[in-house]
N, C-alpha and C positions, 0 to 999 in steps of 0.2 A: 504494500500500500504506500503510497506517496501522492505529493503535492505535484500538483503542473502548475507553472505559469507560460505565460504566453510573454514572450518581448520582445517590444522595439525599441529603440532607441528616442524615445518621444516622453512628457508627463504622463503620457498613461500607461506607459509600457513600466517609467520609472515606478509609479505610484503603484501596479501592479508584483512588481516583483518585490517591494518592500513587503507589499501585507503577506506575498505567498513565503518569504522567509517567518514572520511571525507567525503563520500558521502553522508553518513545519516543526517550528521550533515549542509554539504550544500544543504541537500535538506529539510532538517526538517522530516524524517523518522522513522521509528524503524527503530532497528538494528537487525536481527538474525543472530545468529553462528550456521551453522550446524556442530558438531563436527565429524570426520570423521574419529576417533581414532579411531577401536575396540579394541585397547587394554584398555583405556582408556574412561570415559564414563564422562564429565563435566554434572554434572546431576542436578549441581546449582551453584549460584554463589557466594560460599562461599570458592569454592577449585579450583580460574583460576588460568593457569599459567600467570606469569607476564605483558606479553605482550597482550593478550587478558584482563585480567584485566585493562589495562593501556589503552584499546580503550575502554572499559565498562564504565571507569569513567569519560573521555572526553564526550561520547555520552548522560547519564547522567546528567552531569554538562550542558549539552544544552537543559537540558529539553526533551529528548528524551527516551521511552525506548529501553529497550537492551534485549533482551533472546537467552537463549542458548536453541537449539532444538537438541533432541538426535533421531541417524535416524533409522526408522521402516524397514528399506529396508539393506542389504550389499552394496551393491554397492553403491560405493561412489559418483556416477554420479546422480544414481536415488534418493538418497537420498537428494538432493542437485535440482533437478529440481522437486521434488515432494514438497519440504517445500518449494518452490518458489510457485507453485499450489495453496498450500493450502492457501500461507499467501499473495497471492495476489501479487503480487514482482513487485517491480519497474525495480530492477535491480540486477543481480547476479555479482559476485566479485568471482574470482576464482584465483592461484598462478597457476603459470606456472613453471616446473623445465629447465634449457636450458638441450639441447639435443647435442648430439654428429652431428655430420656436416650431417650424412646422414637422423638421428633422427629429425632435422630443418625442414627437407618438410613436417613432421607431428605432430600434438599438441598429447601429449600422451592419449590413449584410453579416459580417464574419461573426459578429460577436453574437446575433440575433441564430446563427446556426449555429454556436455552441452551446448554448443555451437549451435550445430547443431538441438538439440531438445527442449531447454529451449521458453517460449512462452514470454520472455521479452528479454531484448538485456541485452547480459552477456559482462563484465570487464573482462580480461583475465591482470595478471598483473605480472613481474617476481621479484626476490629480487633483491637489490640493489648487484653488482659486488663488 
C-alpha cells in the first residue's frame, strides 16, 4: 500500500506533493511521485527539483521510502491511476489549478478522470492563494 502523487512542476503540482509526503508520513506509507513532465523525465533521485527533494527527505527521515515512477502511458490521468494499480494505492494526491468562474462547475479533464476512475479515494488539493 502506498501514497501516489501526481507532479508538475507548477503550485499545484508543488502544493500537491507536500500534502502526499504528510500523508505518507501520517500514515506510515511509501511515497511515489509520478512525474508528469514530458518534457522533463526525474529518472532518479539525484537530479529533484527542490521542493520535491524537500518532501523526499522528510518522508525519509521517517523511515519511509520514497520513489519517483516515470509514466509508461501520455496521459497524464492514466499515468497516474495506472501507478496507483500497480503499487496498490492507498490514496492519490492530485493539485488542482483554480479555474475561471465558468471553468469552477468542472475539475479540468485529467484531474476530473482520476477522480472518477481511480479504484482508491483520491486528494484533490489547490496551492496556497
Amino acid at each position: 500500500m502506498t501514497i501516489i502523487a501526481g507532479y508538475l512542476a507548477t503550485p499545484e503540482g508543488e502544493a500537491a506533493i507536500r500534502r502526499a509526503g504528510e500523508e505518507a508520513i501520517l500514515r506510515g506509507r511509501p511515497l511515489v511521485v509520478v512525474d508528469l513532465d514530458s518534457e522533463r523525465v526525474l529518472v532518479d533521485e539525484r537530479s529533484l527539483p527542490a521542493d520535491v527533494e524537500a518532501v523526499r527527505q522528510q518522508v525519509v527521515d521517517a523511515g519511509l521510502e520514497f520513489h519517483i515512477a516515470s509514466p509508461t502511458v501520455l496521459d497524464p490521468d492514466d499515468a497516474i491511476i495506472r501507478t496507483a494499480q500497480r503499487r496498490d494505492a492507498d490514496l492519490i494526491v492530485i493539485g488542482l489549478r483554480q479555474r475561471s468562474a465558468v471553468g469552477t462547475v468542472l475539475f479540468g479533464s485529467n484531474a476530473q478522470n482520476v477522480v472518477l476512475h481511480a479504484d482508491c479515494p483520491v486528494l484533490v488539493v489547490k496551492a496556497p492563494q
